[in-house]
C-alpha positions as CSV (number, residue, x, y, z in Angstrom):
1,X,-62.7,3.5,11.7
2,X,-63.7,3.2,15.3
3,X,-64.5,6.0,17.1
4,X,-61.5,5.6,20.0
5,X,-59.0,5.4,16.6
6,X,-60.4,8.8,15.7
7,X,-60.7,10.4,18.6
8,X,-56.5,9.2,19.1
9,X,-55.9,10.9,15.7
10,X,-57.0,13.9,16.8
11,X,-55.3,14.3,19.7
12,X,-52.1,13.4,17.8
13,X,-52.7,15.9,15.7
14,X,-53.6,19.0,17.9
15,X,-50.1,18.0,19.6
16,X,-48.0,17.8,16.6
17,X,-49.9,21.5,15.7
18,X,-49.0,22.7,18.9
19,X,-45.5,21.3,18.5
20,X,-45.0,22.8,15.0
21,X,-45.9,26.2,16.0
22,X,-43.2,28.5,16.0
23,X,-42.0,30.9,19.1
24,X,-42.7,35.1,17.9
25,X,-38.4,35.3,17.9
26,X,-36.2,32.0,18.0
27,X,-32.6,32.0,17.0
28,X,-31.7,29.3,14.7
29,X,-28.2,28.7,12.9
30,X,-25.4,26.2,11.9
31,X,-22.1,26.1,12.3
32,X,-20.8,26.2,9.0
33,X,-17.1,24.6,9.4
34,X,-14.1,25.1,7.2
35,X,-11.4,23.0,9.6
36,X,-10.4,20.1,7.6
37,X,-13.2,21.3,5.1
38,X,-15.8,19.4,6.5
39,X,-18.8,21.7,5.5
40,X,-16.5,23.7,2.7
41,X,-15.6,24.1,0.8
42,X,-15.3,20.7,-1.1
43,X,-13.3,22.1,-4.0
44,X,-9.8,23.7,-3.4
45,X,-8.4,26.4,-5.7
46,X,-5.6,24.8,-7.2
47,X,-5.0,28.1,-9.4
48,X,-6.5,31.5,-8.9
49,X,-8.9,31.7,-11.6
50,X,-12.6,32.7,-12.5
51,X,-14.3,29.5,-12.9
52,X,-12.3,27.8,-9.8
53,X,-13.7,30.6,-7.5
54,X,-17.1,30.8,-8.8
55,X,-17.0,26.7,-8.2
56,X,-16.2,27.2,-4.7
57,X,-18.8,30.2,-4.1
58,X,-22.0,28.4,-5.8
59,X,-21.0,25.4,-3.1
60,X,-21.0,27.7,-0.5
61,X,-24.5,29.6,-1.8
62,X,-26.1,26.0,-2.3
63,X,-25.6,25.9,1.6
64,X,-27.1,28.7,2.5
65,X,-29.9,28.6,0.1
66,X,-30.8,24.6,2.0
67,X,-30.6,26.7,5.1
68,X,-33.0,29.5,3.9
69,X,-34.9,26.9,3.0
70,X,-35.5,25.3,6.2
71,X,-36.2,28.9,8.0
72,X,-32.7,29.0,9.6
73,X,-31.9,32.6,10.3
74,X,-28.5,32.7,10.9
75,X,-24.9,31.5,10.2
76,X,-22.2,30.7,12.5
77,X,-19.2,31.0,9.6
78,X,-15.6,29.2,10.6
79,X,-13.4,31.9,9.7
80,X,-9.9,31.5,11.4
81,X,-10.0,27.6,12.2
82,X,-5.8,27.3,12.8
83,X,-4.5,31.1,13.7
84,X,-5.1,31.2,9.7
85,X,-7.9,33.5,8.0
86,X,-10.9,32.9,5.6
87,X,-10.6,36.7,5.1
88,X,-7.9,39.8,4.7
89,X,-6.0,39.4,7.5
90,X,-2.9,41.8,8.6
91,X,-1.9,39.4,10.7
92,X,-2.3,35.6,9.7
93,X,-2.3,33.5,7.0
94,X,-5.1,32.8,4.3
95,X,-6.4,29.4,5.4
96,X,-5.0,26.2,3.2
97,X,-8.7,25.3,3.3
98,X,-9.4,27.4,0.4
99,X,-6.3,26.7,-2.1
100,X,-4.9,23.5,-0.2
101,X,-1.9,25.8,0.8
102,X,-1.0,28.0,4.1
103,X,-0.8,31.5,3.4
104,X,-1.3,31.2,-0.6
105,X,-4.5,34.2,-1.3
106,X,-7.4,32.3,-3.2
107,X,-8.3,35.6,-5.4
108,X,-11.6,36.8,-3.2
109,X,-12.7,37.4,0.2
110,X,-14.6,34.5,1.6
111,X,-15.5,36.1,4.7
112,X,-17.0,39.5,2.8
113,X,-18.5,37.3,0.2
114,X,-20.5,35.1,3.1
115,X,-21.4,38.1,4.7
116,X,-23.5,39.2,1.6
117,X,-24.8,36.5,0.7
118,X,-26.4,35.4,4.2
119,X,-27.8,38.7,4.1
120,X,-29.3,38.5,0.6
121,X,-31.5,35.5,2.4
122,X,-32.1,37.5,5.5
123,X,-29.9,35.6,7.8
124,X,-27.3,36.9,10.5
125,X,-23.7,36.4,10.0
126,X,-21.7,35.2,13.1
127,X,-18.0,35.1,12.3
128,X,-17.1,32.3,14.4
129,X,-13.4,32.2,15.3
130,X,-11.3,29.5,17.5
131,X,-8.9,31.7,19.9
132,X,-6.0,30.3,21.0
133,X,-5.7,27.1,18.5
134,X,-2.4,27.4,16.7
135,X,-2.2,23.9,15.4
136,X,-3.9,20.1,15.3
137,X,-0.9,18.4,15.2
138,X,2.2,20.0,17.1
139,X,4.6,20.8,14.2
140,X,2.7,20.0,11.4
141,X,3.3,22.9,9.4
142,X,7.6,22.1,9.4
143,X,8.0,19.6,6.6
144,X,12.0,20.2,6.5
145,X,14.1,22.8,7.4
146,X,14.3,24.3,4.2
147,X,10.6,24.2,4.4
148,X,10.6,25.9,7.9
149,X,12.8,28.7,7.4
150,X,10.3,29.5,3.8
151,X,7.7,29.7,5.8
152,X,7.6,33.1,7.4
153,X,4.5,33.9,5.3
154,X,2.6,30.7,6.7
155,X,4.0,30.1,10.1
156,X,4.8,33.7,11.8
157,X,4.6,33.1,15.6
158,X,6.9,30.1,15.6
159,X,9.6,32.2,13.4
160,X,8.9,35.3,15.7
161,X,6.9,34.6,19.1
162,X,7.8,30.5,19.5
163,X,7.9,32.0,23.3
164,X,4.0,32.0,22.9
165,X,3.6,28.4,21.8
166,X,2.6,25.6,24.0
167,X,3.3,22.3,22.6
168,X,1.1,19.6,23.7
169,X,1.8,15.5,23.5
170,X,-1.0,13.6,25.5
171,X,-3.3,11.1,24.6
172,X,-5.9,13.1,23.8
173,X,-4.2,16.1,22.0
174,X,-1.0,16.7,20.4
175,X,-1.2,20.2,18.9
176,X,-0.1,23.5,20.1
177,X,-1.8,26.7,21.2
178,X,-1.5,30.5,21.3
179,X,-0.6,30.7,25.7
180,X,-3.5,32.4,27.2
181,X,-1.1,32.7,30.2
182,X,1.4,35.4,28.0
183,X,-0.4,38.8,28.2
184,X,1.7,39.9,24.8
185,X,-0.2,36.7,23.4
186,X,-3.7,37.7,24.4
187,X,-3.5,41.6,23.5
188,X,-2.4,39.7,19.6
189,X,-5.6,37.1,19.7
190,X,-7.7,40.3,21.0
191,X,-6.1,42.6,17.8
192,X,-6.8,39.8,15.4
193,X,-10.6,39.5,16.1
194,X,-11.0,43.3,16.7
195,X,-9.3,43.3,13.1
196,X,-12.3,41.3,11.9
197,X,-14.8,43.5,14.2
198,X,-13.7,46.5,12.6
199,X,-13.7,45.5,9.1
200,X,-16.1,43.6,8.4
201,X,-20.0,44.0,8.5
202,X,-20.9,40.9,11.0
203,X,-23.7,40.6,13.2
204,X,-21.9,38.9,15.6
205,X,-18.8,37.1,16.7
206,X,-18.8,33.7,18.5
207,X,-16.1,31.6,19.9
208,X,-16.4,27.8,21.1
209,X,-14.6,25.6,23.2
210,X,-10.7,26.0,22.4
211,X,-9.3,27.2,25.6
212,X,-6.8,25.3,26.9
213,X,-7.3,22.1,25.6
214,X,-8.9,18.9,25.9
215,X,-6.8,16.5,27.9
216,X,-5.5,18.7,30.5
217,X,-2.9,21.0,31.0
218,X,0.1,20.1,33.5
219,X,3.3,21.8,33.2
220,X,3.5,22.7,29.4
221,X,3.0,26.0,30.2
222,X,5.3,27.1,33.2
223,X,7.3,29.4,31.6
224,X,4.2,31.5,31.9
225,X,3.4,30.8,35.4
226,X,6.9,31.6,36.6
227,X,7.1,35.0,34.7
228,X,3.2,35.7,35.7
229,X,0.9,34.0,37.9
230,X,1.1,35.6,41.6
231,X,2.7,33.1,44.5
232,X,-0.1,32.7,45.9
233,X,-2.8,32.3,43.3
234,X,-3.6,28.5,42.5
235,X,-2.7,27.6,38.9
236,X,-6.4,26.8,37.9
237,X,-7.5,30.2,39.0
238,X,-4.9,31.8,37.2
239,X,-5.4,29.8,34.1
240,X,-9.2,30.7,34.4
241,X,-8.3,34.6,35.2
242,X,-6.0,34.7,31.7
243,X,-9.1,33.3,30.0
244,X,-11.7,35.6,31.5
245,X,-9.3,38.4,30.7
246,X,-9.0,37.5,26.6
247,X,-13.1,37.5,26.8
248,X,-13.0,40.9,28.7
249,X,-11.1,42.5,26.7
250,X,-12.9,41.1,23.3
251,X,-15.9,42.5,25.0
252,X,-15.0,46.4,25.8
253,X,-13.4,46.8,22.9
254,X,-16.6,45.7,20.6
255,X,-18.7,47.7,23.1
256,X,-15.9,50.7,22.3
257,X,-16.2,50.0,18.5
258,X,-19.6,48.5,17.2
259,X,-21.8,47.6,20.1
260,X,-24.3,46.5,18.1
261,X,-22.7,43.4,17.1
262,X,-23.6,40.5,19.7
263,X,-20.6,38.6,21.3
264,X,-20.9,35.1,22.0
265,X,-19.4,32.1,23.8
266,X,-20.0,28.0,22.9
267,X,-18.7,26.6,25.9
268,X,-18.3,22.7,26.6
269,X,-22.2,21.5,27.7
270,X,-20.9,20.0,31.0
271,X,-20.0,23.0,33.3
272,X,-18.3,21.5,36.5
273,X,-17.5,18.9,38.3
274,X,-16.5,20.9,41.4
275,X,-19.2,22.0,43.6
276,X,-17.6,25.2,44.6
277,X,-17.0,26.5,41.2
278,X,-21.6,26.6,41.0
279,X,-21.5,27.9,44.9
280,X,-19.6,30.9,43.8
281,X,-23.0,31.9,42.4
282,X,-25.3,30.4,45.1
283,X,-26.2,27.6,42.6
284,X,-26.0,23.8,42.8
285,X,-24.1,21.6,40.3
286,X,-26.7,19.1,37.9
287,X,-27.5,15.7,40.1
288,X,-26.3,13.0,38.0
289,X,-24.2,14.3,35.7
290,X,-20.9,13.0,35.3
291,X,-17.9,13.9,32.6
292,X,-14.8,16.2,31.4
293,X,-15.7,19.6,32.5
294,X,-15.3,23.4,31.0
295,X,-14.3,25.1,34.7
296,X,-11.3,22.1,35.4
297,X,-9.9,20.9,31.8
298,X,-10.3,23.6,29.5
299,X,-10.1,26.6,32.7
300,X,-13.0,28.5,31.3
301,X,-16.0,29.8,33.4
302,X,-19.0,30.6,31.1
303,X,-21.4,31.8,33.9
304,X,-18.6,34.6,35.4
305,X,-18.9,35.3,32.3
306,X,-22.7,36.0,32.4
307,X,-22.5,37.6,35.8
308,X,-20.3,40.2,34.3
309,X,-21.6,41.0,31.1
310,X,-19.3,39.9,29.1
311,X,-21.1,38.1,26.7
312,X,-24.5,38.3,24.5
313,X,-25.5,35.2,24.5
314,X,-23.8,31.1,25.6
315,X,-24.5,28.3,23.3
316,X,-23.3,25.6,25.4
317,X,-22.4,22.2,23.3
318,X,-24.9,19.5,24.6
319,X,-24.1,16.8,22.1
320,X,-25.8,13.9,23.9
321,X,-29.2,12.9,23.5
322,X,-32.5,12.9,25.9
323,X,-32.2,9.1,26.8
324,X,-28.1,9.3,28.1
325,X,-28.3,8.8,31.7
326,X,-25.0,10.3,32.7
327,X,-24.9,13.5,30.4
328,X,-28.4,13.6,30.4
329,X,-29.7,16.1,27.8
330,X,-33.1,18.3,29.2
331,X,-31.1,17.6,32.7
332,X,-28.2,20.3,31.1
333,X,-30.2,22.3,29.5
334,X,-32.7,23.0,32.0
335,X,-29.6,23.7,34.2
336,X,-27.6,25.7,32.0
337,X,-30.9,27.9,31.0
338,X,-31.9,28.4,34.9
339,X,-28.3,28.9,35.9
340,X,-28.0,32.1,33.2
341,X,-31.4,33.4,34.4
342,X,-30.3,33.1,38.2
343,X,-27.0,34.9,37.7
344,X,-29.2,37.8,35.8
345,X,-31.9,38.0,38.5
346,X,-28.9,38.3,40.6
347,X,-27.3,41.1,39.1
348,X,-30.3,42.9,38.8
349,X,-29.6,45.3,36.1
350,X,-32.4,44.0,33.7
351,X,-30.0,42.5,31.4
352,X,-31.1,39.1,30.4
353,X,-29.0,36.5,28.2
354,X,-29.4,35.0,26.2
355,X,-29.2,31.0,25.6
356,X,-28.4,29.4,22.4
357,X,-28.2,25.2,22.6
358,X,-25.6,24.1,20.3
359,X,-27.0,20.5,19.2
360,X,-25.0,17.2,17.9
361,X,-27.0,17.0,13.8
362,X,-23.8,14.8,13.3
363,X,-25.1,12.4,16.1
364,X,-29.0,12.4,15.6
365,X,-31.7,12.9,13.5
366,X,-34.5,15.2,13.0
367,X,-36.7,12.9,15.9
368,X,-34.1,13.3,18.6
369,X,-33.5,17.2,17.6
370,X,-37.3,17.8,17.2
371,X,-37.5,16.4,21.0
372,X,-34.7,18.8,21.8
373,X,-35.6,21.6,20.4
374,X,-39.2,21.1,22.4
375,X,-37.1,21.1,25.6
376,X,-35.3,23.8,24.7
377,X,-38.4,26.0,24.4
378,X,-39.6,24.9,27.5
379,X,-36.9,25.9,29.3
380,X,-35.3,29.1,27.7
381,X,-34.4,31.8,29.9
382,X,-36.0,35.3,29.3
383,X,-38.5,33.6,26.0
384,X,-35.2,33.4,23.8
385,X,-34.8,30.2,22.4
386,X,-32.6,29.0,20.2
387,X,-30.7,26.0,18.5
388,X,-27.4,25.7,16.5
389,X,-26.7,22.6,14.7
390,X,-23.0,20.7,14.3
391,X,-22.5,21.0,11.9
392,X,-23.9,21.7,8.3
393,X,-23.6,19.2,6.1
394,X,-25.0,16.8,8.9
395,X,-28.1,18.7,9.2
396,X,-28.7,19.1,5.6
397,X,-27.9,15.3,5.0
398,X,-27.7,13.2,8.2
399,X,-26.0,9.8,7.7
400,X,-25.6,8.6,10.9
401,X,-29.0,6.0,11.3
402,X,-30.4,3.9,8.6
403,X,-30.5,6.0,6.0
404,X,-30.0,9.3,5.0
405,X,-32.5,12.1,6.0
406,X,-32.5,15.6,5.7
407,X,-32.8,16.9,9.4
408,X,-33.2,20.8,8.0
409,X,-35.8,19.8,5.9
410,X,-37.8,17.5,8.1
411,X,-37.6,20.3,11.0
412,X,-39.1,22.8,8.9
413,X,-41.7,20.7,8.5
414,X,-42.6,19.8,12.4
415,X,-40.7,22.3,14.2
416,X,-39.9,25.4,12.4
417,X,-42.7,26.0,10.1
418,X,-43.0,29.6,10.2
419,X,-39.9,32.3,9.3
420,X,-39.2,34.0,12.6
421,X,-36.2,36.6,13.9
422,X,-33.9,35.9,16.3
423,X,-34.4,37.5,19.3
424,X,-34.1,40.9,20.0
425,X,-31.9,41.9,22.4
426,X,-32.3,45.2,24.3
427,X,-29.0,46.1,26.1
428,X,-27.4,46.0,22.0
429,X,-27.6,49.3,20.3
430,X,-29.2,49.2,16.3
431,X,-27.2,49.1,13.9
432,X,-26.3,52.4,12.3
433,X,-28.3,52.0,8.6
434,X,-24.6,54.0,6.8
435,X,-22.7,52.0,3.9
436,X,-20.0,49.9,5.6
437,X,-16.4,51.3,5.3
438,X,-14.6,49.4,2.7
439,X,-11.8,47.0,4.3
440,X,-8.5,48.1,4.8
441,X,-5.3,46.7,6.1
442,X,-5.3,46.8,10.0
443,X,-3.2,49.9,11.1
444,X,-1.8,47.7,14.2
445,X,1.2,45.0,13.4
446,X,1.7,42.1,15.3
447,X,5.6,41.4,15.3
C-alpha cells in the first residue's frame, strides 16, 4: 500500500474516532407513536384476556429493548393521541389504539406499564401528549345517529361541550380541535395533563405541534373571538396569547405539583416568516429560509416561551436534510440553538434551556442523521445536546432508500458508542427517592 493511501486511512480514522465519541450528557429518545398505531401496538386486543395483553406488552418491550440497545436514554410515549387516553383517565376515553374501539378498557395500564419498563433499562419516560387535537377527520367518530347518541362513553365534549369544538374543512385539514380561544376549554386540556402529572411517575411531559392547525385558521372560530378576544387586540395575537396561556398554566401548576418533572415543547422547525415576530427579541429571522411557519399558521411562539420560563427544554421538528436549500437543516438548527441561548443571556437569571432536535428517521438514514447529529453538537446551546427521532419503527428499521437499514443500530456504532445521561438540568429540583402514590381517579370532573 502506498504510503499517501496510508497516511489517508489514518486520517479517516482519527475523524471517524473523533466523530464516534460521545458528549459527557446527551439526550437521546424516540417518539414512540400510538396515532394510527404506527409504532404500536401492531396487535389490537380484540378480547380482554391474558395472552392478548401479554402479546401487546412483549411488542412494546421488544422496542425498548432495540432502543436500550442503541444507548437511547429516553422515551417520548404517545399517550393521548385524539382527546383519548393510553392510561386511567377521569376524563377521556381509552384510546381505540389498544382494543380497535373508543372508550372500550384493554384490561392494563399502558401508560404505568411503559413507565416501568423504560426505567427497568435506565431510560426517561416522557409522556408525550397532543393538546387540543380532538379528531383527524371532522366527525368521524358519528357512524349513525343511533351510534351518536351511544356514544357518551367515547365522544363526551360533542355530547356536552360541542361549544368547544372547531370543525375544520380545508385542503389541508378536515378534523376538529379542542378551541384554545374558550378559557372553560383550556382550564379542561390543563386538568387532563395535570391528571397525568399527578398520577403517574413521568420524567417529563412533552407536547408537539398541534395548535391550531395546519392550513390556517380563518373564521372557524369566531364564536370565541366575539365572546373573548378584546376590540382592539389583532386576531393572531389573541390566538397566540390563548396558546401561551394553556403552556403557562401547564407550567405553574407542574412547578406547584412535581417540579422535578421537565416540561417540554416540539414546535414546527421553521419559526417565522415575519420579521417582527424575531425583533421582539432583538434577533434576526434565518436568511434563506422559506415555508409554513409556527408564529403565523399554527399561532404558537416557542421562544416567548423560553424568555419566560415556561418550558424545560424545545425540540423543534427539523425534518429536512443538510443539502435542502430552502429549509436548510444546520441553517435552523444553528438558529434555533443561538436564538434559545440569546433569549437566556438576555434574561439573565442563569437559566439555560435546553435544545432537543427532533429529526425525520422516517425520511433519512443513519448517514444523513450521523451528519446531523454532528451539527447538532456543534451547535448546542449551554453543552446540552440532543436528538429525537420520528418516529420508532423508522429508526429501528428505515425503509425509505435502497434497502432497509437499522439507523439505531448503525448510530450506536459511529455516533453514540458510549451510554451517556441526559443532561442535567439545574433550575429542576431531584426527584424525591419515596414509593410513588398509587393511581387514583382524578378528584376534578370535567362536565
Amino acid at each position: 500500500m502506498k504510503k499517501t493511501s496510508i497516511i489517508l486511512l489514518f486520517i479517516f480514522a482519527l475523524v471517524q474516532g473523533v466523530h464516534a465519541e460521545s458528549p459527557r450528557a446527551e439526550f437521546r429518545a424516540a417518539w414512540l407513536t400510538t396515532l394510527l398505531n404506527i409504532d404500536w401496538p401492531k396487535t389490537v386486543i380484540d378480547s380482554v384476556c391474558p395472552e392478548a395483553i401479554a402479546v401487546q406488552k412483549a411488542e412494546l418491550t421488544d422496542l425498548l429493548d432495540q432502543l436500550q440497545a442503541g444507548n437511547i436514554n429516553a422515551v417520548c410515549f404517545q399517550v393521548r393521541p385524539s382527546a383519548d387516553a393510553l392510561y386511567e383517565s377521569s376524563y377521556e376515553p381509552w384510546s381505540p389504539v389498544l382494543t380497535g374501539v373508543r372508550g372500550m378498557y384493554p384490561g392494563y395500564d399502558p401508560l404505568a406499564f411503559v413507565i416501568q419498563e423504560a426505567h427497568k433499562r435506565g431510560m426517561e419516560l416522557h409522556a408525550w401528549v397532543n393538546p387540543f387535537r380532538y379528531e383527524r377527520y371532522a366527525g368521524e367518530r358519528i357512524l349513525d345517529i343511533e351510534a351518536y347518541i351511544a356514544s357518551e362513553d367515547s365522544d363526551p365534549l360533542r355530547i356536552y361541550h360541542p361549544e368547544w369544538l372547531l370543525i375544520y374543512n380545508t385542503n389541508q385539514y378536515k378534523g376538529s380541535i379542542i378551541d384554545p380561544g374558550h378559557p372553560e376549554a383550556r382550564m379542561y386540556v390543563m386538568q387532563v395533563l395535570m391528571e397525568i402529572i399527578r398520577n403517574y411517575d413521568i420524567d417529563g411531559l412533552v407536547m408537539d405541534d398541534y395548535f391550531y392547525p395546519y392550513g390556517g385558521t380563518t373564521n372557524e372560530d369566531r364564536r370565541s373571538q366575539r365572546k373573548y378576544k378584546p376590540a382592539d387586540m389583532a386576531v393572531g395575537n389573541w390566538r397566540r396569547a390563548c396558546v401561551n396561556e394553556v403552556i403557562r398554566t401547564i407550567h405553574d401548576s407542574i412547578q406547584a405539583t412535581k417540579p422535578w418533572v421537565k416540561f417540554g415543547m416540539s414546535p414546527f422547525g421553521i419559526y417565522s416568516m415575519t420579521d417582527s415576530a424575531a425583533g421582539q427579541f432583538g434577533l434576526q429571522l434565518p436568511t434563506g429560509i422559506v415555508g409554513t411557519d409556527a408564529w403565523a399558521d399554527l399561532y404558537c411562539d416557542p421562544l416567548a416561551w423560553v424568555k419566560w420560563r415556561y418550558v424545560d427544554y424545545l425540540a423543534p421538528q427539523l425534518y429536512w436534510s443538510t443539502q435542502t436549500i430552502r429549509q436548510n437543516y444546520e441553517t435552523l438548527c444553528r438558529w434555533w440553538c443561538e436564538s434559545v441561548a440569546s433569549i437566556d443571556k438576555q434574561r439573565g437569571d442563569g437559566r439555560q434551556t435546553h435544545v432537543y432536535i427532533s429529526h425525520a428517521s422516517y425520511r433519512f438514514g443513519s448517514e444523513e442523521l450521523a451528519t446531523q447529529i454532528d451539527i447538532n453538537r456543534k451547535y448546542a446551546p449551554h453543552n446540552a445536546p440532543g436528538s429525537i427521532f420520528y418516529n420508532t419503527n423508522q429508526y429501528l428499521n428505515f425503509t425509505g432508500g435502497k434497502k432497509t437499514e437499522n439507523s439505531c443500530a448503525n448510530l450506536r456504532k459511529i455516533r453514540f458508542a458510549q451510554k451517556v445521561m441526559p443532561p442535567v438540568m439545574p433550575w429542576k429540583e431531584r426527584k424525591p427517592l419515596t414509593t410513588p402514590a398509587p393511581i387514583v381517579p382524578d378528584t376534578l370532573t370535567a362536565f
